[in-house]
Structures are given as structure tokens and as C-alpha cells.
N, C-alpha and C positions, 0 to 999 in steps of 0.2 A: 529709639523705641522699636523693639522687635514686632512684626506685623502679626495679624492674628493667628494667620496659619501656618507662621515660620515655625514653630514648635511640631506641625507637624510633617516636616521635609518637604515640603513646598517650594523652598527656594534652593535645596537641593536639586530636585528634580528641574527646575528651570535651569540651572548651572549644567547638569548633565548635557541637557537636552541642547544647551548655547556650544557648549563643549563636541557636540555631536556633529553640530553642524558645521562650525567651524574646519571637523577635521574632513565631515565629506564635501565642504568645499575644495577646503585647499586641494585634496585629493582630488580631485575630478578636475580643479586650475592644473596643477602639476600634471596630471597624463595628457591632457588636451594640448600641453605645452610641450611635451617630449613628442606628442604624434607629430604636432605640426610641424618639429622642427627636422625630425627623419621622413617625414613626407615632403617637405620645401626646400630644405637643404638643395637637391640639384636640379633646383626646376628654371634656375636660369640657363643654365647648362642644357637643359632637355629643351628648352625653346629655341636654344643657337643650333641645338641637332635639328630638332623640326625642323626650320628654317631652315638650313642647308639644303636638307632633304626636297624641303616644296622647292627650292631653287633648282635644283637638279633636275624633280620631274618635271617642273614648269618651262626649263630649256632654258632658266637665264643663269649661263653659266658665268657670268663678269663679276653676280651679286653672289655668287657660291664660292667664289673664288676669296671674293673679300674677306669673307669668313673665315677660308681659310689661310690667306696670308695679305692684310690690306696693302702694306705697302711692297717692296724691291723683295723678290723673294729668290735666292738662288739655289737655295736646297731643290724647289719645286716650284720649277718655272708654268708658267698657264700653258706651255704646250705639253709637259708630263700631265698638267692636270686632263688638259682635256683627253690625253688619251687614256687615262685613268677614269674619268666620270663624262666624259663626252657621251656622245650620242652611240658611239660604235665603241666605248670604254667597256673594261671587265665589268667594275662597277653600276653601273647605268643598264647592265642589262637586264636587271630584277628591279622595280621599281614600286615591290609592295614590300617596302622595308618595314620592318617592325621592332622597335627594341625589345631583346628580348633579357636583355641581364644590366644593371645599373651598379655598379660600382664605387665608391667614394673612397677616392685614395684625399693625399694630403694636399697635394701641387693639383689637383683635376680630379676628372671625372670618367670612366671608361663608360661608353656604352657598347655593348656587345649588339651588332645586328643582323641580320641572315644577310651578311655580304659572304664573296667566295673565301674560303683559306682562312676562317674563322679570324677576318679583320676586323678590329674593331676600329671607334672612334675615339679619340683621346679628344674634352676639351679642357683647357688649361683655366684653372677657376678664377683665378686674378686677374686675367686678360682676353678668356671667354673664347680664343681662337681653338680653331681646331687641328687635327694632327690625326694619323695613323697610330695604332695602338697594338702590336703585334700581338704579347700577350694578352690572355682574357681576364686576368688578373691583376692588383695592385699588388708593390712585393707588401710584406708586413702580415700578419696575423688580423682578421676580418671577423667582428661579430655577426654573424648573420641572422638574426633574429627575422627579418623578413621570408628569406627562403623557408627557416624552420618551422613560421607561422602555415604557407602556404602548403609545406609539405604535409603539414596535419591535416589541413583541409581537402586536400585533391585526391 
């Protein structure tokens, strides 16, 4: 038995309106879900930087080291390191580092920082250590939707 005022679109209009809402939820689920995941995406990564970094200018160079290679490391033994980030290191000499370019390759993470000879830091996302990163680049093709948001605005 059809209701009184079904004859006259009344439960059209509730259908529209359920229909409505349905899409500006999902809609609004779905973007909130694609920000969080290019805004979180390399924020484990961005705290193993931080933390390197507060070790560095805190002077505990044994806990920055671990970061960057915890156990037997022969590539980069703790006496390159320290004269690399030590007290009297190229590195160590600016110590109001700032990220200034975030990168998301496939294997890691670049972060680009005002260090000298535009080095950066590689860290390895599976394993969260970190590494030199000559290039400021990942190789491969980069959407950059963030840069070209930012350029609109500045």
C-alpha cells in the first residue's frame, strides 16, 4: 500500500536526497583517505631523519651512527663517520638543518637538506636505515601534485 504522499514524489525526493548523501560521503571518505596516505606515506622515514639529526646536534654520535649502520659496517667505518658528522665534520657544521624537498622513490625516501654539495639523505623504507644520496632525485617519472599545489599558492 503506497503512502499518502507517494503520489506525490515524496519518496523520490527522500531517494534523491539518501543518494546525495551517500555520494558526498563517500566523496569526502575517499579524499580524506588519499590526503592521509601522501601526507603519512614517509613520515616513518621523516622521524629516523629527525632523529638522526637531534643525535647529531645533541653530540650522541654512537645513537646516529646506529641509524646509520647498527651493526659491522665496512663501507663507513665510525671514524669516516665522525669526520663526516663529528664536531669538526663538513656536515655538523650548519646545524639548523631543514628539509627542504621530500621525495618518494620505490626502495626509500630522499630527503634533500641545506647540507654542503646539495647531499642528500637516502632512507631505505623496508629497513628505515640511512645512506647518502648524491642525486636530488629518484630515477623514474614523479607526479608532483604537491610542488604544483604549492606553486599556485606562493
Amino acid at each position: 500500500m503506497a503512502g499518502y504522499l507517494d503520489e506525490y514524489g515524496v519518496a523520490d525526493q527522500r531517494r534523491e536526497r539518501l543518494v546525495r548523501r551517500i555520494v558526498l560521503w563517500g566523496g569526502s571518505a575517499l579524499l580524506i583517505a588519499i590526503i592521509g596516505y601522501f601526507t603519512l606515506r614517509t613520515h616513518a622515514q621523516e622521524s629516523v631523519v629527525k632523529q638522526f639529526l637531534s643525535d647529531i646536534q645533541h653530540q650522541q654520535y654512537q645513537d646516529a651512527y646506529k641509524l646509520w649502520c647498527p651493526q659491522n659496517c665496512r663501507l663507513y667505518p665510525p671514524e669516516k663517520f665522525m669526520e663526516d658528522w663529528g664536531p669538526s665534520g663538513e656536515f655538523a657544521k650548519n646545524t639548523n638543518w631543514k628539509i627542504q624537498h621530500v621525495d618518494f622513490c620505490d626502495d626509500g625516501v630522499v630527503f634533500d637538506l641545506n647540507l654542503p654539495d646539495d647531499t642528500g639523505l637516502w632512507v631505505n623504507r623496508s629497513t628505515n636505515l640511512l645512506s647518502f644520496h648524491d642525486g636530488a632525485r629518484c630515477p623514474g617519472k614523479h607526479l608532483q601534485i604537491g610542488a604544483f599545489l604549492r606553486s599556485l599558492f606562493s
